[in-house]
NUDREN-108066 format. One record per residue (C-alpha): residue in three letters; residue number from 1; x, y, z. Coordinates in steps of 0.2 Angstrom, whole numbers, plus 5000, padded with zeros to 4 digits. Layout:
# residues N
+-----+-----+------+-------+------+
:   r :   k : east : north :   up :
+-----+-----+------+-------+------+
: ALA : NUM :    X :     Y :    Z :
...
+-----+-----+------+-------+------+
END
This chain:
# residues 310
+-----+-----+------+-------+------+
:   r :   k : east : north :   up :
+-----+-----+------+-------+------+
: UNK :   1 : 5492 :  5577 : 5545 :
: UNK :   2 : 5491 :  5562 : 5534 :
: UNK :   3 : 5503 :  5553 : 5523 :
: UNK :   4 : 5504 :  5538 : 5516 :
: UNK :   5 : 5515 :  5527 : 5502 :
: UNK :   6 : 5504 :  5518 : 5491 :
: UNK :   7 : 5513 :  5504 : 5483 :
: UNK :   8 : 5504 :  5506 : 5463 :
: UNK :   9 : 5498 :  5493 : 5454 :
: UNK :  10 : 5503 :  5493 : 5435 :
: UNK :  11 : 5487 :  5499 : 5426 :
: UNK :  12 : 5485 :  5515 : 5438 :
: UNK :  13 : 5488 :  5531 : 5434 :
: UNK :  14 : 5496 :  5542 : 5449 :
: UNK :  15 : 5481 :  5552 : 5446 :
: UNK :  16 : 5469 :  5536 : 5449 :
: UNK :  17 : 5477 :  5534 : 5466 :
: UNK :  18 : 5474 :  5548 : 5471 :
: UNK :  19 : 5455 :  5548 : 5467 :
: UNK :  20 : 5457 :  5534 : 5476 :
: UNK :  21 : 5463 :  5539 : 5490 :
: UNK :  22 : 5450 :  5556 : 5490 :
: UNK :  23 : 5438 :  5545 : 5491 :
: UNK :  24 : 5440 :  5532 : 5505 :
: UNK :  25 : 5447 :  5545 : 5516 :
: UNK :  26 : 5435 :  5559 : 5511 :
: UNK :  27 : 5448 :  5571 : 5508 :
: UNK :  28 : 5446 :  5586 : 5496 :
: UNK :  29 : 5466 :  5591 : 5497 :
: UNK :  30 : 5477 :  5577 : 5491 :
: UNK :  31 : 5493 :  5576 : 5482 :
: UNK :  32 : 5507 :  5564 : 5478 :
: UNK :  33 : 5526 :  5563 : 5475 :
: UNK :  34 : 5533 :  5557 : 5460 :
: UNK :  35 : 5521 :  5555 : 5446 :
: UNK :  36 : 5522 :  5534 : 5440 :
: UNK :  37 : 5517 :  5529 : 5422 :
: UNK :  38 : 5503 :  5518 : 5419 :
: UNK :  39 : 5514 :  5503 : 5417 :
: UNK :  40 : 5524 :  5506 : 5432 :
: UNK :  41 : 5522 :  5500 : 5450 :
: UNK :  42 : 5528 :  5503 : 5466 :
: UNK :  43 : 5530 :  5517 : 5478 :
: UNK :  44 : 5520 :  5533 : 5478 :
: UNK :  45 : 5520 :  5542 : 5493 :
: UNK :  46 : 5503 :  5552 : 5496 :
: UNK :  47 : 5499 :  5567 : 5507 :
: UNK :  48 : 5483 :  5574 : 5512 :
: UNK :  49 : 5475 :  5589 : 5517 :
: UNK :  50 : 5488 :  5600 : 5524 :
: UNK :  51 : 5503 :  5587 : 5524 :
: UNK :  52 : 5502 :  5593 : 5504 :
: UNK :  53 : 5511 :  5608 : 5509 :
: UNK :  54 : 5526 :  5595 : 5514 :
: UNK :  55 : 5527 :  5589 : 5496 :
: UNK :  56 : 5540 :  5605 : 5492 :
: UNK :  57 : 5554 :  5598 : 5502 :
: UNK :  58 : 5553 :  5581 : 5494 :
: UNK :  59 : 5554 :  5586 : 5475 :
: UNK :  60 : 5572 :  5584 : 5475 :
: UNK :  61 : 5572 :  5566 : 5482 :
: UNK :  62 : 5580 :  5553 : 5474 :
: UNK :  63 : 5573 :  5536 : 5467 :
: UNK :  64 : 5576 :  5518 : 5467 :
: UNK :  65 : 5570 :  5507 : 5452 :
: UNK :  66 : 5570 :  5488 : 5448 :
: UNK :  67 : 5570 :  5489 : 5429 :
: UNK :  68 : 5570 :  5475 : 5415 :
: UNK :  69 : 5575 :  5481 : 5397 :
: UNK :  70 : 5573 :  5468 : 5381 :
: UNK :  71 : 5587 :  5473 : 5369 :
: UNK :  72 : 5583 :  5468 : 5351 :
: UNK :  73 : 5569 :  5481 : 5349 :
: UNK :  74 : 5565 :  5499 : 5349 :
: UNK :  75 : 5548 :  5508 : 5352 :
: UNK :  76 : 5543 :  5524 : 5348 :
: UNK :  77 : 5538 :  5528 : 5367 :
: UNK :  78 : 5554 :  5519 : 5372 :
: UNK :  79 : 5545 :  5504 : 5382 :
: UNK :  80 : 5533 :  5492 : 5379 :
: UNK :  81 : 5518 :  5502 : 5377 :
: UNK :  82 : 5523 :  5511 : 5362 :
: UNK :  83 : 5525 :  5504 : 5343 :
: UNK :  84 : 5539 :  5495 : 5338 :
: UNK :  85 : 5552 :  5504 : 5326 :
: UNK :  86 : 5566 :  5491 : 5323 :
: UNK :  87 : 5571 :  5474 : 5325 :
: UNK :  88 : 5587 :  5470 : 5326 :
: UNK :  89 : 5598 :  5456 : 5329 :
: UNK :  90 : 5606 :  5453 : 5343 :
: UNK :  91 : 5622 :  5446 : 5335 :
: UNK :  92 : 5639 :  5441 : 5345 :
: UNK :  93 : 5630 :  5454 : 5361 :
: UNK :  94 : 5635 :  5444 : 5378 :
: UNK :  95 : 5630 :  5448 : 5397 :
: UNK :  96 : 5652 :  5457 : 5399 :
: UNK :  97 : 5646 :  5468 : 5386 :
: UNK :  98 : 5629 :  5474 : 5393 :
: UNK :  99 : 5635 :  5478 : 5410 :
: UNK : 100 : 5653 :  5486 : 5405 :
: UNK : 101 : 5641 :  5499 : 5392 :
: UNK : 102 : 5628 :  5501 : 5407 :
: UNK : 103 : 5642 :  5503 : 5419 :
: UNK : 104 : 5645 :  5521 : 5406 :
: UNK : 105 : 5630 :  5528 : 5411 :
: UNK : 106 : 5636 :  5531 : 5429 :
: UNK : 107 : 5635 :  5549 : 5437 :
: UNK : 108 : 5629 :  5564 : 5426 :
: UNK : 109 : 5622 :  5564 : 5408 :
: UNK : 110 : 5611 :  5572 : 5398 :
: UNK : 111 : 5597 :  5564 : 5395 :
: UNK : 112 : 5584 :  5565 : 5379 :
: UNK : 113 : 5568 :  5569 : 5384 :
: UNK : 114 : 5555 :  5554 : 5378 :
: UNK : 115 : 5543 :  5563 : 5364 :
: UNK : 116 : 5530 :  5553 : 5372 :
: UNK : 117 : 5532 :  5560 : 5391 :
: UNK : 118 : 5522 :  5574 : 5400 :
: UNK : 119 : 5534 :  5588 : 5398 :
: UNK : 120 : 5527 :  5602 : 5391 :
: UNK : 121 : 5530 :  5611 : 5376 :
: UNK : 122 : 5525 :  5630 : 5375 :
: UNK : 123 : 5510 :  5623 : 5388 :
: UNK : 124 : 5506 :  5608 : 5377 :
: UNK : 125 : 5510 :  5589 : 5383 :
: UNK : 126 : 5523 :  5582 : 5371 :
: UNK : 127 : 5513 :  5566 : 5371 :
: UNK : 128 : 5498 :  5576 : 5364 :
: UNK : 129 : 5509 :  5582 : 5349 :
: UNK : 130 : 5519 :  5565 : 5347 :
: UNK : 131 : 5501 :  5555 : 5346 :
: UNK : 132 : 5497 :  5568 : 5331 :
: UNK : 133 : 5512 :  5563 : 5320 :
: UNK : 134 : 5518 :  5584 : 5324 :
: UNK : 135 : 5537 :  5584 : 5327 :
: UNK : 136 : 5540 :  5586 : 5345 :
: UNK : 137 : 5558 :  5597 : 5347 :
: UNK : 138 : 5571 :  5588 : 5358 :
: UNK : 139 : 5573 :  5594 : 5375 :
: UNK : 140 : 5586 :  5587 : 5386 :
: UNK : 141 : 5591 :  5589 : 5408 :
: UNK : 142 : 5605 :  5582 : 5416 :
: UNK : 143 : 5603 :  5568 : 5428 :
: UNK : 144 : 5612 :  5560 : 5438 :
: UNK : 145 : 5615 :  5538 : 5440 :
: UNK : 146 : 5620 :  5537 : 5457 :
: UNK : 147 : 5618 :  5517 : 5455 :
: UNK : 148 : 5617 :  5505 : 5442 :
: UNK : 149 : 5618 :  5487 : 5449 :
: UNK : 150 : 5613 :  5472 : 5434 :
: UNK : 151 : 5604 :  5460 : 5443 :
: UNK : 152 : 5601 :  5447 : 5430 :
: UNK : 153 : 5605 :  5444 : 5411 :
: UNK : 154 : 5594 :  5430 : 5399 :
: UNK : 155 : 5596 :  5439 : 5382 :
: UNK : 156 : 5586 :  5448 : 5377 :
: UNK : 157 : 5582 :  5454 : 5395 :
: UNK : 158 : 5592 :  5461 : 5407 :
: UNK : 159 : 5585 :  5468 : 5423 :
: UNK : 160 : 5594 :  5483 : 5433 :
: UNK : 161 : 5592 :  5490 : 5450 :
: UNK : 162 : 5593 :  5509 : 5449 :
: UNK : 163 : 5597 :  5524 : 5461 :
: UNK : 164 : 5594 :  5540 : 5451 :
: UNK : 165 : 5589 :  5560 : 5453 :
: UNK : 166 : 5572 :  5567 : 5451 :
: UNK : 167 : 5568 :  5567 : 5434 :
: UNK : 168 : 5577 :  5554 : 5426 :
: UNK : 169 : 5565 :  5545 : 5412 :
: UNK : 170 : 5570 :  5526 : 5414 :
: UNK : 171 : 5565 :  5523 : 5396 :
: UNK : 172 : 5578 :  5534 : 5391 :
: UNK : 173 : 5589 :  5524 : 5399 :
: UNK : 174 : 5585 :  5509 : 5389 :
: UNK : 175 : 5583 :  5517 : 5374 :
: UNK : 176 : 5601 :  5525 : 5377 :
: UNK : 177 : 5608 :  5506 : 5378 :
: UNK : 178 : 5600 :  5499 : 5364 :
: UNK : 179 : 5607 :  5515 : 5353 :
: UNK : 180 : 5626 :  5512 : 5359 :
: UNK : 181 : 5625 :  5493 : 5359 :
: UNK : 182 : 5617 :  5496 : 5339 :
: UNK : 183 : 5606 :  5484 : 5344 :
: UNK : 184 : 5590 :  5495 : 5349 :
: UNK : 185 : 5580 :  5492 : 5365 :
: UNK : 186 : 5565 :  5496 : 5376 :
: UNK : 187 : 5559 :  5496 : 5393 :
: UNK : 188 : 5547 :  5481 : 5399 :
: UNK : 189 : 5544 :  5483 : 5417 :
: UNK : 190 : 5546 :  5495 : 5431 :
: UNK : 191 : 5547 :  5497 : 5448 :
: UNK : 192 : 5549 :  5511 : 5460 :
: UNK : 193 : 5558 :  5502 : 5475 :
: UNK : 194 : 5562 :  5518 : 5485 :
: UNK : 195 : 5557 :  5538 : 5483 :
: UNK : 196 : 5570 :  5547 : 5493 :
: UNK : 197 : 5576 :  5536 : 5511 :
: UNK : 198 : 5559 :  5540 : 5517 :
: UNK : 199 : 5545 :  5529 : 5506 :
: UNK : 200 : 5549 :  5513 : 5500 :
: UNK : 201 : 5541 :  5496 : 5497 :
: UNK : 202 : 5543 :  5489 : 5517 :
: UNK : 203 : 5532 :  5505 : 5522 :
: UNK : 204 : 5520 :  5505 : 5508 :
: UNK : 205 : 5502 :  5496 : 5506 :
: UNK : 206 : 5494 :  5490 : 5492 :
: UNK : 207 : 5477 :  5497 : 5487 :
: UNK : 208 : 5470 :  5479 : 5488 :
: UNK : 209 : 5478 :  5479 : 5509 :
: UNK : 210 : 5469 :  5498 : 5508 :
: UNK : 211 : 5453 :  5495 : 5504 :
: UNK : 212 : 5450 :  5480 : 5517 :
: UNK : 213 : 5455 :  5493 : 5532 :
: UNK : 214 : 5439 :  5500 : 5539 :
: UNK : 215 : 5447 :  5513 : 5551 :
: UNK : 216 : 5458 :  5524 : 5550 :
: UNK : 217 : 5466 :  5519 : 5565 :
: UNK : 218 : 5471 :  5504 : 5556 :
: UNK : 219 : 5480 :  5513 : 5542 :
: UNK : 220 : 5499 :  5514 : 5541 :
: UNK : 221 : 5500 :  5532 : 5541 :
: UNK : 222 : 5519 :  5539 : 5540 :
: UNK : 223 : 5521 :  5551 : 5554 :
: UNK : 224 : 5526 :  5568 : 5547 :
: UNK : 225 : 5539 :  5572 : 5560 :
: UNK : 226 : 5549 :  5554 : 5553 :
: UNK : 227 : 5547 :  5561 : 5536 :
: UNK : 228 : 5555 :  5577 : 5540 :
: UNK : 229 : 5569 :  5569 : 5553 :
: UNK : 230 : 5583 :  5578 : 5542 :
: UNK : 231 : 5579 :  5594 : 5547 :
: UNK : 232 : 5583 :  5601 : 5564 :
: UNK : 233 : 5570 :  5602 : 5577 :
: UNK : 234 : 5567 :  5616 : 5592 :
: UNK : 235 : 5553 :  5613 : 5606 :
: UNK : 236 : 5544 :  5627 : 5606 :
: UNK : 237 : 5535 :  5633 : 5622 :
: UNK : 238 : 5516 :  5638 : 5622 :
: UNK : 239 : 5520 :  5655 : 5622 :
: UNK : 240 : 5531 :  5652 : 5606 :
: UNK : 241 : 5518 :  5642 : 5598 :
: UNK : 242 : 5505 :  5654 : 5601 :
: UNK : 243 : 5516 :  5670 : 5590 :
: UNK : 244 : 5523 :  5656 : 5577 :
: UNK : 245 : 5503 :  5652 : 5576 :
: UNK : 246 : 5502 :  5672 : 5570 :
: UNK : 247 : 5515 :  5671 : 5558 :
: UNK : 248 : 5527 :  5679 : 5569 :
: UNK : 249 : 5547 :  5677 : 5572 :
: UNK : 250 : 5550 :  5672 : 5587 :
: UNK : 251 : 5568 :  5673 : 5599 :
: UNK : 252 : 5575 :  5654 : 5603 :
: UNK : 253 : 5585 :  5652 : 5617 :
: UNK : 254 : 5605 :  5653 : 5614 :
: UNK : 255 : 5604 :  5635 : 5625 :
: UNK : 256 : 5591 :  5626 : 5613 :
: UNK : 257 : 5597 :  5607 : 5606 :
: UNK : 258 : 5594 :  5605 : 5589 :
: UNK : 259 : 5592 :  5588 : 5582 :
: UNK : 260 : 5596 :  5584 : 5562 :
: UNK : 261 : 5600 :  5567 : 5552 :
: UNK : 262 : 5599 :  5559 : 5567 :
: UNK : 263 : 5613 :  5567 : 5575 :
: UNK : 264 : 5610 :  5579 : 5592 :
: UNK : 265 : 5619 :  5594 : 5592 :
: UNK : 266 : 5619 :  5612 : 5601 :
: UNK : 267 : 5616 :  5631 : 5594 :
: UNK : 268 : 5637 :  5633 : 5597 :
: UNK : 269 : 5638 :  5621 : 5583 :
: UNK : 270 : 5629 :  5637 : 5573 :
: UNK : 271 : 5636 :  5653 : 5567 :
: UNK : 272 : 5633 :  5669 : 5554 :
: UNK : 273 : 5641 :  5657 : 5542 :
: UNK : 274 : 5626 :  5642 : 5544 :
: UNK : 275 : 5614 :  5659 : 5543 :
: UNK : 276 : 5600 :  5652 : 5540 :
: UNK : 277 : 5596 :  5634 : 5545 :
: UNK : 278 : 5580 :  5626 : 5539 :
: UNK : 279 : 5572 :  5619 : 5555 :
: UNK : 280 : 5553 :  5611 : 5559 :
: UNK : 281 : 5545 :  5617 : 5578 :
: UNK : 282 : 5535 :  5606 : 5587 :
: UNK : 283 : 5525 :  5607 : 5604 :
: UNK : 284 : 5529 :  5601 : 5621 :
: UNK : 285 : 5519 :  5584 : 5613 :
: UNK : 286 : 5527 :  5584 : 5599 :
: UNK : 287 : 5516 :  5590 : 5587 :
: UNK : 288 : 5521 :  5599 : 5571 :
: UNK : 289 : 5521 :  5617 : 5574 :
: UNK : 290 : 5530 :  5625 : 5558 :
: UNK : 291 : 5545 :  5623 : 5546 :
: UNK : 292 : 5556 :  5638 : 5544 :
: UNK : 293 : 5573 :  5644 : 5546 :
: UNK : 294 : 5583 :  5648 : 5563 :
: UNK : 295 : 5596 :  5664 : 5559 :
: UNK : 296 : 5607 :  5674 : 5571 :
: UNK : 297 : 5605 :  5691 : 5571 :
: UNK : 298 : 5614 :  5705 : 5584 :
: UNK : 299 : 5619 :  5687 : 5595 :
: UNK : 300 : 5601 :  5683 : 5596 :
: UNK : 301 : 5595 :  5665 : 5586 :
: UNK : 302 : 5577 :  5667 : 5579 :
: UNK : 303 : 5564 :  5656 : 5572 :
: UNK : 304 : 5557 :  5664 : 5558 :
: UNK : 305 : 5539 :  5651 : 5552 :
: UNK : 306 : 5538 :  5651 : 5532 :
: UNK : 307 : 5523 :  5638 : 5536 :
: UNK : 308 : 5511 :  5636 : 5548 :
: UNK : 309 : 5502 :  5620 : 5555 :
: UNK : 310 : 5491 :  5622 : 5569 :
+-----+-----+------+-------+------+
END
């Protein structure tokens, strides 16, 4: 099973990364996590061939951004690549005043969807519409700012480091600023630093480093089993692995240790309360086996497979 976090260059499209990716390693079967604009750079974790059955468990991850917003101007596509609605003056606006209104946007909010965006609209991108002059309906989702930390301020720019839950449109962000600050604004540049505590910049290659690695044995592949480290972990015996191979449930010893975040445990820690616990098998070499759930039925524990890699 191969995964790997492609650090994007601006210009790509997720989707050109993963041609990419196809055909260096000739794979048929790959996916990514995360889509990234054009403009944006930075982490993109890729999985191939079976590992793109992992991609479920990481859709909820949150991300990392390094963003620079120019206030003083608005665009229709809320960043640089779109048209320029207003101008406007920034006036007696000062670096206390930025961060104490970005400092608002902390925890939940409801957040605009951008009329140029991907989200569909009765099966139809709203960008397709939006690029035919048709009136795109306003659609919003709650997000979540987990951090916002301004990094620097030279008016009209200001860049921000970003913690945030899936789905959160940056540009928004920026375009939410300029409209409370009366002073419009747009995003310039971003930057996915971090997708989830899994895939960020210090283990991701650049398509440049990619392309000068002959073998495969050379790549930096990301082992599934440390991608999947928060969720528990039974040994299975050959005898286990050979029903889990057939889709079966099989009984797990009342004794077995459990491993999660990171933290070593035991079943007595488990009860009908816990009922079920999602949890990967692996083989006596540590190969993935299968994710499913443990449960505890008439005192018994059982491993019950919902997929199956070998």
């Amino acid at each position: 099973m191969r995964i790997i976090s492609i650090n994007k260059p601006g210009g790509w499209t997720s989707f050109d990364v993963v041609r990419f990716i196809k055909r260096k390693f000739h794979e048929k079967k790959v996916g990514h996590l995360g889509t990234l604009d054009p403009m944006a750079k930075g982490v993109l974790p890729v999985f191939l061939g079976q590992a793109t059955r992992l991609i479920p468990l990481f859709n909820d991850a949150d991300k990392t951004y390094r963003a620079v917003f120019k206030f003083g101007e608005s665009t229709d596509t809320f960043d640089a690549e779109g048209k320029v609605t207003e101008f406007q003056n920034l006036g007696n606006l000062n670096p206390e005043e930025v961060t104490k209104t970005i400092h608002t946007f902390l925890g939940q909010q409801t957040q605009q969807t951008p009329a140029f965006s991907a989200t569909k609209i009765k099966g139809v991108p709203a960008y397709k519409l939006a690029r035919q002059g048709l009136k795109v309906p306003v659609k919003t989702r709650l997000v979540t700012f987990h951090e916002l930390e301004v990094e620097s301020i030279e008016l009209p720019f200001v860049q921000i480091r970003i913690n945030c839950s899936k789905g959160t449109y940056i540009r928004t962000l920026a375009n939410d600023l300029g409209l409370l600050l009366k002073v419009g604004a747009h995003l310039t540049s971003l930057e996915r630093l971090a997708c989830g505590k899994w895939f960020h910049t210090s283990n991701s290659v650049s398509i440049e480093e990619l392309e000068k690695i002959e073998t495969e044995n050379n790549v930096p592949w990301i082992s599934p089993l440390e991608v999947l480290n928060h969720l528990y972990t039974v040994i299975g015996t050959p005898e286990m692995v050979s029903s889990i191979k057939q889709g079966r449930r099989v009984e797990v010893s009342p004794q077995f240790s459990t491993e999660g975040n990171g933290k070593k445990t035991d079943e007595k820690e488990f009860g009908l309360e816990t009922n079920p616990v999602q949890t990967k098998v692996v083989d006596t070499c540590h190969n993935l086996v299968a994710i499913g759930f443990v449960m505890w039925e008439n005192l018994g524990s059982y491993f019950q497979p919902t997929k199956v890699f070998v």
